[in-house]
C-alpha positions as CSV (number, residue, x, y, z in Angstrom):
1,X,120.3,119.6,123.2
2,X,116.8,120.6,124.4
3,X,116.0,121.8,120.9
4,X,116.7,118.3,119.6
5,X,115.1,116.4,122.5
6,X,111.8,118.3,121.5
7,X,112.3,117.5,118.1
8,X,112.5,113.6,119.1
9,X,109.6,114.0,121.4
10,X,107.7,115.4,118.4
11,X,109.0,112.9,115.3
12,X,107.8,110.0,118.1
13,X,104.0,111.7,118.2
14,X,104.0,111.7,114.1
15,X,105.8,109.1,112.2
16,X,103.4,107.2,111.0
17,X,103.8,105.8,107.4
18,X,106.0,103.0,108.0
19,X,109.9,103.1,107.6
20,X,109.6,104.8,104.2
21,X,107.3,107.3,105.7
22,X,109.3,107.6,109.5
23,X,112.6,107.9,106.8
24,X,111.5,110.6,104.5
25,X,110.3,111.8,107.9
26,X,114.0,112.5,109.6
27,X,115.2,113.6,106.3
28,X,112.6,116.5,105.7
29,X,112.8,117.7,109.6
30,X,117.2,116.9,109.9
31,X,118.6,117.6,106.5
32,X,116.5,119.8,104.3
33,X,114.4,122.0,107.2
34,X,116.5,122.4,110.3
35,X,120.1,121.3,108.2
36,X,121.5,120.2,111.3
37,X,123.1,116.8,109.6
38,X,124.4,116.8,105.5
39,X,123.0,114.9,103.0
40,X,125.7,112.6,102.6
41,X,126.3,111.5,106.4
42,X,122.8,110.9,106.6
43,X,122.6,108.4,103.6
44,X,126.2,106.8,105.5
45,X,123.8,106.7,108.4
46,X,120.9,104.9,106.3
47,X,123.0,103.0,104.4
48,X,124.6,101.3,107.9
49,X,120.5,101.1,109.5
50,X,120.2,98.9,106.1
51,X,122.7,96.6,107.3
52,X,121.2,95.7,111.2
53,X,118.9,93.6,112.3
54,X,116.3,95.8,113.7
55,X,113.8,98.8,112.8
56,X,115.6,100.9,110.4
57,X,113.8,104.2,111.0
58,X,114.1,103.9,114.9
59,X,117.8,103.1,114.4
60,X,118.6,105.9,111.9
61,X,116.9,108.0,114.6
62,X,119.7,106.8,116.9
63,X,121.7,107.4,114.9
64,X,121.0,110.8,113.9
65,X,120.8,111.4,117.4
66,X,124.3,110.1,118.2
67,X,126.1,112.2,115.5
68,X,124.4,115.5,116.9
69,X,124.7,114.8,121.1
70,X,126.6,111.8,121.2
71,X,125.6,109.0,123.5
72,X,122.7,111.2,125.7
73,X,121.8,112.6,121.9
74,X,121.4,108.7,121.1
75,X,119.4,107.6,123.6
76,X,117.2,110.8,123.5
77,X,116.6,109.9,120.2
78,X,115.9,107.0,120.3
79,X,113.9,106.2,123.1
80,X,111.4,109.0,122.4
81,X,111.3,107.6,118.9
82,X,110.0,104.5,120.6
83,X,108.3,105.9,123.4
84,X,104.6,107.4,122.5
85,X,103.9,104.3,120.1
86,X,104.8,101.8,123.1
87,X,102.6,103.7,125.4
88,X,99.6,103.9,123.0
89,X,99.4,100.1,121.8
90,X,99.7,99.2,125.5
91,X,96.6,100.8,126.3
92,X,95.1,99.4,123.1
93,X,96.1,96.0,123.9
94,X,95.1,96.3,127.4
95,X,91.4,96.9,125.8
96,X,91.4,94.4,123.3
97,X,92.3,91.8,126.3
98,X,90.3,93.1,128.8
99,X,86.8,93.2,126.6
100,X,88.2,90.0,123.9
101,X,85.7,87.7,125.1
102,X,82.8,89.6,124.1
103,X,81.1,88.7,120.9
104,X,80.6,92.1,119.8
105,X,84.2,92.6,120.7
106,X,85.8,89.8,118.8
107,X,83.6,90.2,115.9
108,X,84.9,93.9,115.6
109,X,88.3,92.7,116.0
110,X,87.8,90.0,112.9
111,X,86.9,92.7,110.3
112,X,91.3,93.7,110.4
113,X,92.1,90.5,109.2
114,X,91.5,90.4,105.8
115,X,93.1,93.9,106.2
116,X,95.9,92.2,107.5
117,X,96.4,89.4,104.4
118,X,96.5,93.1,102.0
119,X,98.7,94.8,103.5
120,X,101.3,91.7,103.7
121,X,100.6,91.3,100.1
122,X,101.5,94.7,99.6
123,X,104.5,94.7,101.7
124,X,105.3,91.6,99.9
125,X,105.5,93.2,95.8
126,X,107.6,96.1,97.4
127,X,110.0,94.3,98.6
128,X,110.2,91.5,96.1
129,X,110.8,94.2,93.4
130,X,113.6,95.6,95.8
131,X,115.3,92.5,96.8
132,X,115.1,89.7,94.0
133,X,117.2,91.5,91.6
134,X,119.6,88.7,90.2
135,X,118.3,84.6,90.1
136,X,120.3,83.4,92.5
137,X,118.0,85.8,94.9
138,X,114.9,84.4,93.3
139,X,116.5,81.0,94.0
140,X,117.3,81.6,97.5
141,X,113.5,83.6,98.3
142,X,112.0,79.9,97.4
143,X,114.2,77.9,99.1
144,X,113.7,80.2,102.3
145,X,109.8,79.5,101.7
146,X,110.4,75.9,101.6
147,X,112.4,75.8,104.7
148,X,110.3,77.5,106.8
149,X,107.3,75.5,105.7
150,X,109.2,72.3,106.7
151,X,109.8,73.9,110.0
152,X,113.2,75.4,109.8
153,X,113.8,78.2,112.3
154,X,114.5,81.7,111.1
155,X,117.5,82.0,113.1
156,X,119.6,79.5,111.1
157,X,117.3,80.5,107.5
158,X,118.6,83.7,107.9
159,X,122.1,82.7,108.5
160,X,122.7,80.4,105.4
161,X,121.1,82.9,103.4
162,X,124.1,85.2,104.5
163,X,126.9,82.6,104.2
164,X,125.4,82.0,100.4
165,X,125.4,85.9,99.5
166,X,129.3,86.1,101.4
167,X,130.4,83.3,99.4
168,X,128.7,84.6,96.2
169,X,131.0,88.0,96.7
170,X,134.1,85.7,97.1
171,X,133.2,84.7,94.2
172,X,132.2,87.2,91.7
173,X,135.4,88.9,93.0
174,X,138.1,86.2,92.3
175,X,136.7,86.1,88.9
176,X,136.8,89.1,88.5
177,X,140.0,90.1,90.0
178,X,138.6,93.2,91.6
179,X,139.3,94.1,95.3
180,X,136.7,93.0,98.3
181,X,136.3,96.9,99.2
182,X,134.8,99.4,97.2
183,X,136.4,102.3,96.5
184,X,135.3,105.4,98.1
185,X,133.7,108.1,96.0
186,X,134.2,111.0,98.6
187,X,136.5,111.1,101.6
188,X,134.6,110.0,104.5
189,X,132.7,112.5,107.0
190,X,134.4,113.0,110.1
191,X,132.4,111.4,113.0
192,X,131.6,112.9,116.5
193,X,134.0,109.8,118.2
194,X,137.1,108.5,116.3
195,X,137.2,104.9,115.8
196,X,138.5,102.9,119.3
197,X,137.9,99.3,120.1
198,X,138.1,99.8,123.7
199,X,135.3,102.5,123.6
200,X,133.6,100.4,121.4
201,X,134.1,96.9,123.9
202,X,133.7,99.8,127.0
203,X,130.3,100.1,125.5
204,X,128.9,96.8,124.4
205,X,130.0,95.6,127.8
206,X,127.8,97.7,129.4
207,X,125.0,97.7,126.4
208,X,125.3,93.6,127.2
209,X,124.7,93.9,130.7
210,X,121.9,96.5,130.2
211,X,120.5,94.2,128.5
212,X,120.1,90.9,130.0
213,X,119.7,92.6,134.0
214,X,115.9,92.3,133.2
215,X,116.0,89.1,131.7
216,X,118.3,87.2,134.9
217,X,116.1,89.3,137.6
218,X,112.8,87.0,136.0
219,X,114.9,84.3,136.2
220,X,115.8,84.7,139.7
221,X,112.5,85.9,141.0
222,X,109.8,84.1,138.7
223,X,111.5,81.2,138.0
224,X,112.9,79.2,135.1
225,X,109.5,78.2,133.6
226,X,108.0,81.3,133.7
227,X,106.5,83.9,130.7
228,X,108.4,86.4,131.6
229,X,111.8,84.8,131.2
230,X,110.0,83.2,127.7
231,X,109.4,86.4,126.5
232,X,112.8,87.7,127.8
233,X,115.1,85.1,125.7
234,X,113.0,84.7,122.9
235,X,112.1,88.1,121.6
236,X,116.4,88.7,122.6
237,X,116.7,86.3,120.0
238,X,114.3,87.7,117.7
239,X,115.9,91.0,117.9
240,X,119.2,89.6,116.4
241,X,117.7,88.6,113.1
242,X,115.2,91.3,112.3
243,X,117.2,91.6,109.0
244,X,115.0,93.3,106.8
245,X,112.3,94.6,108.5
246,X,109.4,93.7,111.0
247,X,108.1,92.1,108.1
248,X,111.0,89.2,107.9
249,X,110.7,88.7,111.4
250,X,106.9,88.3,111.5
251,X,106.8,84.5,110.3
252,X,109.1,83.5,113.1
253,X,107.7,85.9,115.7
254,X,104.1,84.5,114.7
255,X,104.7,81.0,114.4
256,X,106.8,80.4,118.0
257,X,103.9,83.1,119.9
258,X,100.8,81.1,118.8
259,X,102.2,77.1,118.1
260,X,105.5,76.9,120.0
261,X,104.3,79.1,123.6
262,X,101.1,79.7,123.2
263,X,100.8,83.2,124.4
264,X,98.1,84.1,122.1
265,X,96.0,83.2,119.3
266,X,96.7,84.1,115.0
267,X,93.6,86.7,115.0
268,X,95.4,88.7,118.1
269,X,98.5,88.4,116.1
270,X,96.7,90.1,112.9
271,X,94.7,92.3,115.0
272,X,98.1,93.7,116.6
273,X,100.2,93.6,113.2
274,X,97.1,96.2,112.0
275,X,97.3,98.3,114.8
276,X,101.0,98.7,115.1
277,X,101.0,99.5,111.0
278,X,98.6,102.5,111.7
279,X,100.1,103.6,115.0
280,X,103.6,106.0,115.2
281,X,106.5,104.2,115.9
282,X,108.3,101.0,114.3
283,X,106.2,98.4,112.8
284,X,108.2,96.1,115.0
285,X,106.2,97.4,118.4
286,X,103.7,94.5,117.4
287,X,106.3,92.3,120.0
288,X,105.3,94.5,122.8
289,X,101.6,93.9,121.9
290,X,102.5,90.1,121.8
291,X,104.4,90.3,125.0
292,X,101.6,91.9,126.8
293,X,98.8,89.5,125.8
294,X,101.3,86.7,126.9
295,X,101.5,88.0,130.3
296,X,97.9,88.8,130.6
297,X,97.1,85.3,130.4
298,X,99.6,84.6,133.0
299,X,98.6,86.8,135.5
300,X,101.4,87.7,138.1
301,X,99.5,87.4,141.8
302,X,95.8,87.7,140.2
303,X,96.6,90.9,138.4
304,X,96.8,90.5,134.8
305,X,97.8,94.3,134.4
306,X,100.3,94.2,136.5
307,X,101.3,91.2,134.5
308,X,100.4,92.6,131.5
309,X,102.5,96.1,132.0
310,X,105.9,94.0,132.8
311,X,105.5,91.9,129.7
312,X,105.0,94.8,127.7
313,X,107.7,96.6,129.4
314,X,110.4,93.5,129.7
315,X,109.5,92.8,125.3
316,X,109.8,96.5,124.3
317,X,113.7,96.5,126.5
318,X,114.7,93.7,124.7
319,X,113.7,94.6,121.3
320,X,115.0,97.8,121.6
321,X,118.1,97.9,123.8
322,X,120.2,95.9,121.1
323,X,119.2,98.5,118.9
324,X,122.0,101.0,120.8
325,X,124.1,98.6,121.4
326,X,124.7,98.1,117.4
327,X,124.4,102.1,116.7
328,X,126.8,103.1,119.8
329,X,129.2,100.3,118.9
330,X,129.1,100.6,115.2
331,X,128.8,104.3,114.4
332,X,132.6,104.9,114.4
333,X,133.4,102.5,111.8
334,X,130.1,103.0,109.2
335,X,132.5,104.1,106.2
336,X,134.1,100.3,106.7
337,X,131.2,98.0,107.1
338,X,128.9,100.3,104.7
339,X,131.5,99.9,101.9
340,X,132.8,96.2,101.8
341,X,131.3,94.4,99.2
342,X,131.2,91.0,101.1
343,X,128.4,92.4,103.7
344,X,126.4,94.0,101.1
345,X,126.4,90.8,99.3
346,X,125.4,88.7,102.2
347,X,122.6,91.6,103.4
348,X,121.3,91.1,99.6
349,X,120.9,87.4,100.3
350,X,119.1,88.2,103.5
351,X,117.0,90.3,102.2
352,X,116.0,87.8,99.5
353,X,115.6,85.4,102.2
354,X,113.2,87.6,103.5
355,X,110.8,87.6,100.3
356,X,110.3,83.6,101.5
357,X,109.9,84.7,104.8
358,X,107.0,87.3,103.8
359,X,105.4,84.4,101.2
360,X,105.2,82.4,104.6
361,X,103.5,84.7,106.7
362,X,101.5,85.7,104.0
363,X,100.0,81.7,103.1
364,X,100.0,81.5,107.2
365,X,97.7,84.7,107.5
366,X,95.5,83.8,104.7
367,X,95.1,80.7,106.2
368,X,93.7,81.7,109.6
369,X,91.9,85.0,108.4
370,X,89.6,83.6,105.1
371,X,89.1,80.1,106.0
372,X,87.7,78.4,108.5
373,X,89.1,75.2,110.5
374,X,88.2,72.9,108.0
375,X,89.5,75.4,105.1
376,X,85.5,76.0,104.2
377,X,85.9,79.1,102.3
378,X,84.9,82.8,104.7
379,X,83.7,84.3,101.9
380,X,83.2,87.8,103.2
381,X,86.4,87.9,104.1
382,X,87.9,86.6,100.8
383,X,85.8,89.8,99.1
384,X,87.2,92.3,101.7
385,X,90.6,90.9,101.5
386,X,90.7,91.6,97.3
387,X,89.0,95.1,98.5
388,X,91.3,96.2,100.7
389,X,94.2,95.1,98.4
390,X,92.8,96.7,95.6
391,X,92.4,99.5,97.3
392,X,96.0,99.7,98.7
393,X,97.9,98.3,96.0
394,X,95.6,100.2,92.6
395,X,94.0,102.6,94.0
396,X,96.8,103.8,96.6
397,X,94.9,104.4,99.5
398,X,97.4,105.0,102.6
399,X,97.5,102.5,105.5
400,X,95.4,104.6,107.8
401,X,92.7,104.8,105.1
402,X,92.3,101.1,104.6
403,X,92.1,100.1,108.8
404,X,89.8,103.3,109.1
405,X,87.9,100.5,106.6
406,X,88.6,97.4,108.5
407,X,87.2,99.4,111.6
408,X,84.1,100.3,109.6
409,X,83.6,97.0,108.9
410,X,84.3,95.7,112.0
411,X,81.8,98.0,113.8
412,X,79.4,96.8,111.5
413,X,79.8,93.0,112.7
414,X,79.8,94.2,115.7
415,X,76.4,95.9,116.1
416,X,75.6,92.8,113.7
417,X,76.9,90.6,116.4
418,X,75.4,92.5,119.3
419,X,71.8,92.1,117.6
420,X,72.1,88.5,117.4
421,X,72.7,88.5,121.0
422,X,69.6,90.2,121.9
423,X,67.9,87.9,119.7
424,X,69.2,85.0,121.0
């Protein structure tokens, strides 16, 4: 156990790359180095990540962790997956709220946005190419667009999506006259805790209680209007229909921070989407930045840090904490749910759903980051943005490369900025 707890501590410190990257990551330290879990339970153990809402990589870590310890090799896993990324953007965020208002600050900050609008244009061809591989996923990407751009929420986009793809598999399989599970190539691996739905109720009990302590002690002590209990029940919700990535999320997440609350502004959002795409950890830690510049501008007792680390702390529990629940309840049957043909449809259809989702925040970024209020073209930022892309998406530069630009930039505007001050 404490060979494996280092090894967490250390995959936490260095999976940068995204969930490809944080993936290949596990693989190359689990299976092929160290060959302490076989290829073909670890690609049952993907396969199932594939199929929860939530951050893949972090999950597979759980995962990993679970068929290797059990429950303390879970939550080892886990949590130091999450731990040195949640620590790190805290500290950035802290800065970017504490010295925001400066010009030279602000201007800095600007220079990641047309970053921003690349990389989601990027993210968006790699998973369009993934997920729209029959028409009635091309069909159901645009109607996801143009339900979210009439204001639909995400929560009930993402669930229609899956009712289409179930029904679709009921279906294809009547006319076809085949059976609703696959059958099995290999004989299943034999898991660290037999199937039992008492364990498995035993558990989400206490996962479910876990849970939502945090959220009722706001509610009791702060109050029914305040941030906290905000951030408490809406990122809970947001944590049940991160199908897909932090990427299918992001429109919803965006939208409801910035028009519905009001915890922050759209260039904090990009500024923080950057930042969590070049720091370890899951993508999806760009809640926690949201949830601390929230309570930052709601100080608790005239300290916004204090306010600040409790947001931060109270957004990354909930994000996170479902994540175990779904491993620690769900390992035990992963052969079942990884094979039936019905859920695979419906994930399909989310994760077309998802390509509308990413067109959305896409249009929404672009919006913000290259125009101005009244849409008069930024044009510095249009020519950075086509830079930045074509840098990513032609020339193949790797995430860190292109903000290391953005930064360059930034500092650049910034100096630019600050001499315009003196000036003035």
């Amino acid at each position: 156990m404490g060979r494996a707890v280092a090894l967490w501590a250390w995959i936490g410190l260095i999976s940068f790359g995204g969930p490809a990257g944080q993936i290949a990551l596990l693989h190359r330290e689990l299976v092929e180095r160290r060959r302490w879990i076989p290829e073909g339970r670890f690609l049952n153990a993907l396969n199932f990540c594939m199929l929860l809402p939530g951050p893949e990589a972090q999950q597979l870590a759980t995962y990993c962790g679970w068929m290797l310890h059990g429950t303390r090799g879970a939550i080892a896993a886990g949590a130091l997956f999450v731990l040195p990324s949640a620590v790190l953007l805290f500290g950035l965020a802290w800065l970017y709220a504490a010295l925001g208002a400066l010009p030279q600050t602000e201007a800095f900050f600007r220079a990641f946005e047309p970053a921003v609008v690349a990389i989601v244009l990027v993210a968006l061809v790699r998973v369009a190419k993934r997920a729209l591989k029959r028409p009635l996923h091309v069909v159901i990407a645009g109607l996801a667009l143009v339900a979210l751009a009439l204001g639909a929420p995400f929560p009930a986009v993402v669930a229609t999506a899956a009712l289409v793809g179930w029904c679709d598999a009921v279906v294809r399989a009547r006319r076809s006259r085949s059976t609703v599970a696959a059958p099995r190539e290999s004989p299943a691996p034999r898991a660290p805790t037999r199937p039992n739905p008492w364990r498995a109720l035993r558990t989400a009990v206490v996962c479910a209680v876990l849970w939502w302590t945090p959220v009722f002690a706001c509610w009791r002590i702060f109050g029914g209007d305040s941030v906290f209990l905000e951030l408490g029940l809406f990122f809970s919700k947001a944590a049940l229909v991160t199908f897909g990535g932090a990427y299918a999320v992001l429109p919803y997440i965006a939208t409801a921070s910035v028009e519905t609350y009001a915890w922050t502004d759209p260039e904090a959002v990009m500024v923080g989407l950057a930042l969590a795409e070049t720091t370890p950890g899951p993508l999806i830690m760009v809640t926690q930045w949201i949830g601390t510049l929230a309570a930052w501008n709601d100080p608790l007792g005239g300290s916004p840090v204090l306010s600040a680390a409790l947001g931060a702390t109270l957004v990354t529990w909930v994000t996170f904490l479902p994540c175990f629940l779904f491993i620690l309840v769900g390992a035990p049957y992963v052969e079942h749910l990884t094979q039936n043909t019905r859920l695979a449809s419906a994930l399909a259809a989310i994760t077309a759903a998802v390509v509308g989702g990413i067109v959305s925040l896409a249009l929404w970024f672009a919006r913000r980051a290259l125009f101005e209020i009244d849409f008069e073209p930024r044009w510095i930022a249009i020519a950075a943005a086509v830079a930045f892309w074509y840098a990513l998406a032609r020339r193949k530069w790797s995430m860190h490369a292109v903000v290391g630009a953005a930064a360059g930039l930034g500092l650049v505007q910034a100096l630019l900025a600050e001499g315009v001050g003196v000036r003035g």
